[in-house]
C-alpha positions as CSV (number, residue, x, y, z in Angstrom):
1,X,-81.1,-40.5,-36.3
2,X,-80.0,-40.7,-33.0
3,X,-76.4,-41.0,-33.3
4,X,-76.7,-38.4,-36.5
5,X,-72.7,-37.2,-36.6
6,X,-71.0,-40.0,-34.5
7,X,-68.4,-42.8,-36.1
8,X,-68.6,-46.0,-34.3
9,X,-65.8,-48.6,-34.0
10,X,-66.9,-52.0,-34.0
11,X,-64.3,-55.1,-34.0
12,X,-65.7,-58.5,-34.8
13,X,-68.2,-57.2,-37.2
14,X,-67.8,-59.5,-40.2
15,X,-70.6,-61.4,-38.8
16,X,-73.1,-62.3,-35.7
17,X,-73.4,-59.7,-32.8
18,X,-70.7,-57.1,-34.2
19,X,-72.3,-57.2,-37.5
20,X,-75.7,-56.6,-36.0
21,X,-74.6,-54.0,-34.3
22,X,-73.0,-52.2,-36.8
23,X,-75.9,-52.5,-38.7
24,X,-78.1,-51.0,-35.9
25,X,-75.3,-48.3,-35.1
26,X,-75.8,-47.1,-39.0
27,X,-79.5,-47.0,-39.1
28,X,-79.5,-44.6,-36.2
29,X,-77.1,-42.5,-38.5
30,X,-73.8,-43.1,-37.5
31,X,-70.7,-43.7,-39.6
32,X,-68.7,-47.4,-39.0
33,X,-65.1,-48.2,-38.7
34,X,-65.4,-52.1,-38.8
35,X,-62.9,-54.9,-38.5
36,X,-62.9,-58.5,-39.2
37,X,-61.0,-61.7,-40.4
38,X,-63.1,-62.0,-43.5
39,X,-63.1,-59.5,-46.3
40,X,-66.0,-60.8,-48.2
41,X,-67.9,-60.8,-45.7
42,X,-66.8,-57.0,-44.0
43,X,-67.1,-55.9,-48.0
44,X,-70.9,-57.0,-47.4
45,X,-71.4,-55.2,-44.7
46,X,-69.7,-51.8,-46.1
47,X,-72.5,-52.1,-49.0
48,X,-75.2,-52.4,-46.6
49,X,-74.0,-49.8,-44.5
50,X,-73.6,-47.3,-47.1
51,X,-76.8,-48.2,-48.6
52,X,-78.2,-46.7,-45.5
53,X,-76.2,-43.3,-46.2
54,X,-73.5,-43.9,-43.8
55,X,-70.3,-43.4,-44.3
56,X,-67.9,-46.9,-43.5
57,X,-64.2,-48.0,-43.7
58,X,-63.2,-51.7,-43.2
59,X,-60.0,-53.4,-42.6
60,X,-59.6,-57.3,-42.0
61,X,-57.4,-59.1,-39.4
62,X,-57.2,-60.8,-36.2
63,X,-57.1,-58.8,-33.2
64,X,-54.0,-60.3,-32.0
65,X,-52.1,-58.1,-34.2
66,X,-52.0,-54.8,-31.6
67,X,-50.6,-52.5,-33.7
68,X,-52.8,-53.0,-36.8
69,X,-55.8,-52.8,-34.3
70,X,-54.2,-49.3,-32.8
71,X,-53.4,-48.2,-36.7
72,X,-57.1,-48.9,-37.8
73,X,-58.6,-47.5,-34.5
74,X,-56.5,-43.9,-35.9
75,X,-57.3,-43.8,-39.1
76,X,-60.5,-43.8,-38.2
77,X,-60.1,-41.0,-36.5
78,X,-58.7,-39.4,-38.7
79,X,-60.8,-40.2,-41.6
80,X,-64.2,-39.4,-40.2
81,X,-62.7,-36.6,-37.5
82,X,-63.5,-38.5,-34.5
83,X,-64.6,-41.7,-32.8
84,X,-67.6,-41.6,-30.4
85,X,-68.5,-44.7,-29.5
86,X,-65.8,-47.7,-29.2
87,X,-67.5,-51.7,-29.5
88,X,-64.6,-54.3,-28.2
89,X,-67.0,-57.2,-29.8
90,X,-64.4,-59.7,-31.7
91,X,-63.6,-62.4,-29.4
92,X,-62.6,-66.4,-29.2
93,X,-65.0,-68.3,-28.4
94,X,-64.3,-71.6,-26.0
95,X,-65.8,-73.8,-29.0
96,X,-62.4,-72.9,-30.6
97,X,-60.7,-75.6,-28.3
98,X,-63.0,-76.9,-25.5
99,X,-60.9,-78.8,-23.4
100,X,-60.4,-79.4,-19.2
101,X,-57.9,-77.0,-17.7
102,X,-55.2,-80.1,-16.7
103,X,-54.9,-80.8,-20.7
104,X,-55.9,-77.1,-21.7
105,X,-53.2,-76.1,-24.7
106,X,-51.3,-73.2,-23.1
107,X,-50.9,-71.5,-27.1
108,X,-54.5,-71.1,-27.1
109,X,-54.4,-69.7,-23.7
110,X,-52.6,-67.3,-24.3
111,X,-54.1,-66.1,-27.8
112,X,-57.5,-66.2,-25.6
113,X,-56.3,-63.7,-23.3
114,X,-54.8,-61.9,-26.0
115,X,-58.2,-61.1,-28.4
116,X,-60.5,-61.0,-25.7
117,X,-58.9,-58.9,-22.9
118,X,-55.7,-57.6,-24.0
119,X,-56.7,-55.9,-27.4
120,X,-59.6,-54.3,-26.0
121,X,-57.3,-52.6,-23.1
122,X,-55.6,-51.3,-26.0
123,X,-58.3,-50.2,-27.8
124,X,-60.0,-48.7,-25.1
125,X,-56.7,-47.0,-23.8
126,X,-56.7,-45.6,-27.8
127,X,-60.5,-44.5,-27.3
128,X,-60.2,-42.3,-23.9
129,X,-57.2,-40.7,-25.0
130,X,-59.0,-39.3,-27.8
131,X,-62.3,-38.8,-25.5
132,X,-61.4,-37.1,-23.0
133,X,-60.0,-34.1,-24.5
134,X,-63.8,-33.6,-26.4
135,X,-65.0,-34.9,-22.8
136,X,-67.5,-37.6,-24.3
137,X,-67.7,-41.0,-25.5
138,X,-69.6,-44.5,-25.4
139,X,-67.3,-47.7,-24.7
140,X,-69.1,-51.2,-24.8
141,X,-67.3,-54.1,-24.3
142,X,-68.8,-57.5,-25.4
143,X,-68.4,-60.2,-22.9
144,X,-70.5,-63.2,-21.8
145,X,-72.5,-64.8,-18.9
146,X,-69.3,-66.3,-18.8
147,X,-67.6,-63.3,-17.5
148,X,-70.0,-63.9,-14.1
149,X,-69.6,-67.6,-13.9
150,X,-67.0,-71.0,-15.0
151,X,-67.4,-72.1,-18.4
152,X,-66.7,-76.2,-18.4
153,X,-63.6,-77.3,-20.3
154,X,-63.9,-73.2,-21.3
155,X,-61.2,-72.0,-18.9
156,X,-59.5,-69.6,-20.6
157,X,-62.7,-67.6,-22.1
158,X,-64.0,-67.3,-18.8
159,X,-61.1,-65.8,-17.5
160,X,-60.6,-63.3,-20.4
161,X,-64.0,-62.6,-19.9
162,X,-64.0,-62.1,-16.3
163,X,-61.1,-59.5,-16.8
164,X,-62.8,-57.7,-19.2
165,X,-65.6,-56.9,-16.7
166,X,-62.7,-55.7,-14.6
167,X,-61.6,-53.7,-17.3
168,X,-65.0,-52.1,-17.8
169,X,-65.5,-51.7,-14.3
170,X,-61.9,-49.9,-13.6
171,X,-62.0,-48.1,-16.3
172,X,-65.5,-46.7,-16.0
173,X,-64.3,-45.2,-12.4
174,X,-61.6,-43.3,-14.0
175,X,-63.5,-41.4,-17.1
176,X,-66.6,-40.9,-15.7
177,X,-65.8,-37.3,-15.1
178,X,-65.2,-37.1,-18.5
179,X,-68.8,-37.5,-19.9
180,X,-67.5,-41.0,-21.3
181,X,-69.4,-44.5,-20.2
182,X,-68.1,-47.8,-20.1
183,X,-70.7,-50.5,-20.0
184,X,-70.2,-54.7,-20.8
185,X,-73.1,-56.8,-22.4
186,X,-72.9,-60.0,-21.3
187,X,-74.8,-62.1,-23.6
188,X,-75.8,-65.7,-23.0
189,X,-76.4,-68.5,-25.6
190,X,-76.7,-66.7,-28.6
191,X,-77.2,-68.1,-32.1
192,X,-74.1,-67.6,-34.2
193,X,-71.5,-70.2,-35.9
194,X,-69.6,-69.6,-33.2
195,X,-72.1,-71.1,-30.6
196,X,-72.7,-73.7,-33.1
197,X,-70.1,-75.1,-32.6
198,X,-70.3,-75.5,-28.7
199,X,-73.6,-76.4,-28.6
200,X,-72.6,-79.0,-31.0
201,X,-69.7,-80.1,-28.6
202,X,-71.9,-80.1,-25.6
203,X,-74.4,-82.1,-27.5
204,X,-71.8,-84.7,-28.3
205,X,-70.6,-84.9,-24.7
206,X,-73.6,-84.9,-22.9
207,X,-75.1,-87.3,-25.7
208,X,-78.2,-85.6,-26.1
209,X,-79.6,-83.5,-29.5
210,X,-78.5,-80.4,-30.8
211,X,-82.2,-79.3,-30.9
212,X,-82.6,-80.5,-27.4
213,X,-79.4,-78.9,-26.3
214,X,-80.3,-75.4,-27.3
215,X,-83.8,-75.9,-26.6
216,X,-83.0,-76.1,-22.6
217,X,-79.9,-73.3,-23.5
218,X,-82.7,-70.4,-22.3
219,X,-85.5,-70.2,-20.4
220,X,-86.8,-68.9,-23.9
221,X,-86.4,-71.8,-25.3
222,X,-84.0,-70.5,-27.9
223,X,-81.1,-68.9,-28.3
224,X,-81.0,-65.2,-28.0
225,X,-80.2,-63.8,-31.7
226,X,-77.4,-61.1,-32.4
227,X,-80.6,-58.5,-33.0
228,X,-81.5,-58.8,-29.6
229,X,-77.8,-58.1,-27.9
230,X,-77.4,-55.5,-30.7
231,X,-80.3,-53.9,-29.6
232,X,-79.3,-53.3,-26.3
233,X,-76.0,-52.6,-27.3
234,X,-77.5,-49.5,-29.1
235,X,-79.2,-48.2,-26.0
236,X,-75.7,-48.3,-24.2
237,X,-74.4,-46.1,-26.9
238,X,-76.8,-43.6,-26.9
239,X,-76.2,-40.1,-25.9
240,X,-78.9,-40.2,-23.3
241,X,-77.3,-43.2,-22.1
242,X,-75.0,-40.8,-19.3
243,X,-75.5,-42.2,-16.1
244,X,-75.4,-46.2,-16.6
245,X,-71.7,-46.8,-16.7
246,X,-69.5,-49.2,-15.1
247,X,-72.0,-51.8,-15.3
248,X,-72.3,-55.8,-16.4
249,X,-76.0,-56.0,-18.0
250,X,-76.7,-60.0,-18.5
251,X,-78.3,-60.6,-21.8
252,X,-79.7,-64.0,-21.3
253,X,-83.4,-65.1,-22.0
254,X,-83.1,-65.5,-18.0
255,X,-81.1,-68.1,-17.7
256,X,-79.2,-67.3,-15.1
257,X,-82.2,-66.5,-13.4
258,X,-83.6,-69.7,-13.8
């Protein structure tokens, strides 16, 4: 019981990485504060996590709506009298609306950039405010191999994720003093319905199989599941975890090593 005391936040957590990582946040004994677009699925997760003894509130809707994200992100600390540890996991993924930057939809840009970058700079700027004055805290942002190279026909999720490293990065410099870490995961090919979906267009383009597609996706020969990045998410969040901040750790199976 680790984290025995502590209330995590975790966005995205109706299913795949964020709910794997609430689900390891709770078992090392900390509350959850989760969010999500699906209420059948978040009220799943509230059972499981109480099950476990924890404490956990839930609200459901999409990110884009700033001020319902800043709301929930006070209520919870309010409700459970503070929030240690902050996971910016809900994202769009570039399955949404693959397409080549020169017919890209500029909407979907722009709601990109607004889950995936700018609603965790809010979140986060929420989080240290809080921090600081207790002068500790555990931020993680979720972001992707993408956020270190291009995604093709993916444009606008590599961006968002390559700002969010900036956002880790920048903001890790400034509250480091303050006994609070800010880390990114940057995952590969992991298997979710998101990645599904991609693998699914990438199949389809490259005219090849599914099963060959995400057979050559690792090094593995698999995807990486949302255990494995939840796992390592935990470390990060840990109250040992004081001196890695600021930092990008690729989640990958070694494919970009290969």
């Amino acid at each position: 019981m680790r984290l025995a005391d502590q209330t995590a936040l975790v966005t995205g957590a109706s299913r795949g990485i964020g709910r794997a990582i609430a689900v390891a946040l709770a078992k090392e004994g900390a509350n959850l504060a989760v969010t999500g677009r699906d209420q059948t699925e978040l009220a799943e997760l509230k059972k499981e996590i109480e099950a476990l003894g924890r404490g956990c509130m839930t609200r459901a809707f999409d990110l884009s709506d700033l001020p319902a994200a800043e709301g929930f992100y006070e209520q919870a600390e309010h409700a459970f009298g503070g929030v240690h540890i902050l996971v910016n996991n809900a994202g769009v993924g570039s399955s949404a609306n693959p397409k080549p930057v020169v017919a890209f939809d500029n909407d979907f840009w722009d709601y990109t950039l607004l889950v995936n970058l700018t609603a965790p700079y809010r979140l986060c700027r929420c989080a240290v405010q809080h921090m600081i004055p207790r002068k500790y805290g555990r931020i993680i942002n979720i972001a992707s191999v993408a956020g270190k190279t291009g995604s093709f026909h993916g444009a606008a999720y590599a961006a968002s994720k390559h700002g969010l490293l900036g956002l880790t990065r920048s903001l890790a410099l400034e509250v480091v003093v303050h006994g609070i870490t800010v880390n990114a995961v940057c995952p590969g090919v992991v298997k979710s319905r998101m990645n599904d979906k991609r693998l699914t267009y990438d199949a389809n383009r490259l005219g090849r199989s599914f099963a060959d597609v995400e057979a050559g996706s690792t090094p593995l020969g698999r995807r990486i599941t949302p255990e494995e990045i939840a796992h390592f998410a935990l470390s990060l969040a840990l109250p040992e975890a004081s001196a890695a901040t600021g930092q990008a750790f690729v989640v990958d199976g070694g494919a970009m090593n290969s």
